[in-house]
C-alpha positions, 0 to 999 in steps of 0.5 A, a space after each residue: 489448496 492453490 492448485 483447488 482453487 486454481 482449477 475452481 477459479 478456471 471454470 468459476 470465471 470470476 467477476 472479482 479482482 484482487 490487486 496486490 493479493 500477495 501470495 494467496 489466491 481466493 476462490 472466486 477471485 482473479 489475483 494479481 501481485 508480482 510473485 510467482 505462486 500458483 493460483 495468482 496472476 503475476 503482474 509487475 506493477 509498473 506505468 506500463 502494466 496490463 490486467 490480463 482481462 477482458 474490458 467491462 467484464 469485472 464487478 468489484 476491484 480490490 486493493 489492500 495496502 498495496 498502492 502506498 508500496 507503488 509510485 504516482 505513473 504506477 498507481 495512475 496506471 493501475 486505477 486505469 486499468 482498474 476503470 477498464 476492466 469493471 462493468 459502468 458503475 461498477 465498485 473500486 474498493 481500496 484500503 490504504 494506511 490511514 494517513 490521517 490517523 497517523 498524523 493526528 495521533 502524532 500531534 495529539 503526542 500519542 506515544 503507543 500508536 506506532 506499536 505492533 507495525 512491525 518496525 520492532 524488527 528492523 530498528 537494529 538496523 537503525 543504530 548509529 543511523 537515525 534515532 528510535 523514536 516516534 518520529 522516525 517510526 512515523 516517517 518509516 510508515 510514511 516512507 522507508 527503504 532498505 539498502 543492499 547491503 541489508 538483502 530483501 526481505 521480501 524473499 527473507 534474505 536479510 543481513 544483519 550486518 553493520 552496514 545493513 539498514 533498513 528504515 527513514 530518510 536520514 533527515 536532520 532531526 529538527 528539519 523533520 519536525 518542521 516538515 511534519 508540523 507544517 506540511 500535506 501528507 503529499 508533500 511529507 512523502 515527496 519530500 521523504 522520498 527524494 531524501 531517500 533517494 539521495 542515498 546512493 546504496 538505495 536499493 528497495 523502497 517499502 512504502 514510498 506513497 501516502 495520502 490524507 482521505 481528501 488526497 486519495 478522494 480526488 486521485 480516484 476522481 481523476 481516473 474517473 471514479 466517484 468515491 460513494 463512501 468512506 465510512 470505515 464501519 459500514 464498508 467492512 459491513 458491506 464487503 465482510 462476506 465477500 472481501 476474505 481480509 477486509 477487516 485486516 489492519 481494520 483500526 489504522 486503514 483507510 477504506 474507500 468505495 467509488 464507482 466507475 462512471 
């Protein structure tokens, strides 16, 4: 099926952009992420980082859940590249972990929102490390990283071994409640982020980057984007019979449409 839609896309000359599409090549779409697979354009995302296409020529770029795995100079330089390649007023679409979402039901004391994120398959990792609870499953989505001893997951190398951890910052219990009590979004995943990095067995970051809808609104508005619309509901309505996953992760994303001004 890649080679198909590899030899279609070559004489269909797409006007859409996925950023981050994983492995899976769409029809009628230039895919980029940094994996080596037929039909999607490999791109290491990095401050440095350059979309392979021509400037002004791209009608819609795409992103799913991908921006929360980068840091801030990445991100910057994606949205520019991003504003380089579409057409004036042209559409930037984004979907991101809804933030939001997360933290009001952290502090409504939900204690079912964080099943099915998947952090079921890595908690093993956790004991004797930080406690599994609901706390700590909300840092992980906010910011989680693995060390070397636990592989890559991503290429499904994972040891389960004693040493293996793949999970939060490992913060004092109390100072993390005082964190998420009182602070941003930003500020929450700052400081994460540089406790994570205090270890010294580092080696991989998952997600390292969040934002409230308010926070991402005025990143967007910094590179030249007007965000048109943020209303779940009515993106998916608009994007269902173009955007093959938009409906993907529907109930805990955020979703975003700007234009390139």
């Amino acid at each position: 099926m890649s080679n198909l839609i590899t030899l279609v896309n070559k004489y269909h000359e797409p006007k859409s952009v996925n950023i981050g599409s994983g492995p899976r090549p769409w029809f009628g779409w230039h895919c980029f992420d940094q994996v080596v697979t037929q039909g999607v354009h490999y791109c290491e995302f990095s401050e440095k980082c350059s979309l392979n296409l021509e400037s002004e020529t791209m009608e819609l770029v795409y992103s799913s859940h991908c921006f929360e795995h980068l840091e801030d100079n990445t991100i910057s330089n994606l949205l520019s590249e991003a504003h380089r390649i579409l057409k004036k007023n042209k559409t930037l679409l984004i979907k991101l972990p809804d933030y939001d979402w997360f933290m009001q039901n952290y502090k409504n004391k939900n204690q079912t929102f964080m099943n099915g994120m998947g952090i079921d398959k890595v908690v093993w990792s956790w004991e004797g490390k930080v406690p599994d609870d609901i706390l700590n499953r909300l840092s992980f989505m906010i910011c989680g990283y693995w060390n070397y001893s636990y592989g890559d997951p991503y290429k499904k190398e994972v040891n389960r071994v004693p040493e293996a951890y793949c999970g939060p910052a490992k913060f004092d219990q109390t100072e993390l409640k005082e964190l998420f009590e009182s602070s941003s979004i930003r500020k929450i995943v700052k400081t994460l982020r540089a406790k994570a990095s205090e270890d010294n067995q580092l080696k991989a970051f998952n997600h390292q980057n969040a934002w409230s809808l308010k926070e991402f609104s005025q990143v967007l508005n910094e590179h030249n984007f007007e965000v048109l619309n943020t209303d779940r509901d009515s993106i998916i309505k608009q994007f269902e019979n173009l955007v093959p996953d938009i409906r993907t992760h529907d109930y805990y994303s955020m979703y975003l449409t700007a234009q390139k001004i």
